[in-house]
N, C-alpha and C positions, 0 to 999 in steps of 0.2 A: 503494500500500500504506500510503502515512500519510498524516495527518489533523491537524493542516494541512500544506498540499503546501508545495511551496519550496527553494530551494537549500539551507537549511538544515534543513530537518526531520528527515533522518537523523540528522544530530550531533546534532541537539538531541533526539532521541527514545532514541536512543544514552547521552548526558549526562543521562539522568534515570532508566536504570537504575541498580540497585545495583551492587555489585561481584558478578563473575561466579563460583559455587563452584569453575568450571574455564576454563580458554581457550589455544586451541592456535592459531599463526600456521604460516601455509605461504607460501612465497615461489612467484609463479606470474609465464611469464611471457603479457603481456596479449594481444589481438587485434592491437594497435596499435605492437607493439615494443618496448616497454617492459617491468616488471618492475611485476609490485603483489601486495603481501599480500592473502590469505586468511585472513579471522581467525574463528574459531567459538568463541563464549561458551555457555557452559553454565549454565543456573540450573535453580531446581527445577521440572522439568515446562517447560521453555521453551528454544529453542536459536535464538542470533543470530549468523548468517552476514555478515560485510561483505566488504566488497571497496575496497581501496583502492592506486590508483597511487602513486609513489613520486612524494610535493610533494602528492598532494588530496587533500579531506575523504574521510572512509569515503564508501562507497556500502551500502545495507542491499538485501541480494541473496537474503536467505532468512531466515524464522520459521518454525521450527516448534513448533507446541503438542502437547504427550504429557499435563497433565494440566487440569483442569476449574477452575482458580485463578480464570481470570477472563477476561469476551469480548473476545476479539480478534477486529477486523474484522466486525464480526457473528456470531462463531461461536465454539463451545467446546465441549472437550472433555465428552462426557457428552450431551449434543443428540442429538437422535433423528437418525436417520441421514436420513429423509423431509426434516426441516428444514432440515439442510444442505444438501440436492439442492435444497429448494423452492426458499431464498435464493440461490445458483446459478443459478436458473433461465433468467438472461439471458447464461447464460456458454457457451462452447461446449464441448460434452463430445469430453475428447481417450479415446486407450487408456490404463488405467489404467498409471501409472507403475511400477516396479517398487515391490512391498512396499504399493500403496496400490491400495484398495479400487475408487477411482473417482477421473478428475484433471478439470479442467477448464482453458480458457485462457479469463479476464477482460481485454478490451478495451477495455469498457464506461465501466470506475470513469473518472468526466474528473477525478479528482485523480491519476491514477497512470498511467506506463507501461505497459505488455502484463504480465500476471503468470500463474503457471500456482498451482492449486489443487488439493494432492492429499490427497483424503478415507481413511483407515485406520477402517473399521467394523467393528463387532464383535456381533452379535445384532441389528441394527439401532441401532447406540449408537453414533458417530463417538468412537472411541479416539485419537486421533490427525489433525492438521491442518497443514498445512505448506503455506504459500507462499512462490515461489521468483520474482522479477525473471530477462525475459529480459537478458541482455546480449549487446552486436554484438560 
């Protein structure tokens, strides 16, 4: 999901956002035993999900885009909805997820883990775009 890949690229893509107009932490606990926040940042038209164990960096586990500001990952809100299906097109189509128009799951990208992509269209107009990091 980012560009450049690496142990750091979350934090650092993280540390070059601005301040968030809102952000709620949730304490969860993990697969593995442990205990890690859930943190969701709020800005305009844009929402960043991390995940972070208690001692390591954030992990970036979900983006979603609600308005047309600017391309993320290839894609943006306002894009014909054909577009976003075309550029997709090596992705596999899952059932849409709930509240989204059409999802897919990307394995493909060799800079990034497994991620699932869920399209919200509206007249043919992709209103909404949200990518989501599996975790084990």
């Amino acid at each position: 999901m980012l560009r450049p890949a690496g142990p750091d690229s979350a934090a650092a893509a993280l540390a070059r956002l601005p301040r968030p107009a809102s952000s709620s932490t949730r304490r969860v606990l993990s697969h593995h035993g442990g205990a890690a926040d859930v943190t969701v940042s709020e800005y305009d038209g844009l929402s960043v999900t991390t995940y972070q164990a208690l001692g390591a960096s954030p992990l970036l586990i979900g983006v979603e885009m609600t308005s047309g500001a600017a391309p993320l990952h290839g894609m943006t809100v306002g894009m014909s909805a054909a577009a976003a299906q075309s550029y997709l097109g090596g992705a596999s189509k899952l059932p849409a997820a709930p509240g989204a128009s059409a999802s897919y799951s990307v394995t493909t990208d060799p800079l990034a883990a497994p991620y699932q992509v869920d399209l919200v269209t509206s007249g043919g107009v992709v209103t909404g775009v949200t990518w989501s990091a599996y975790l084990d």
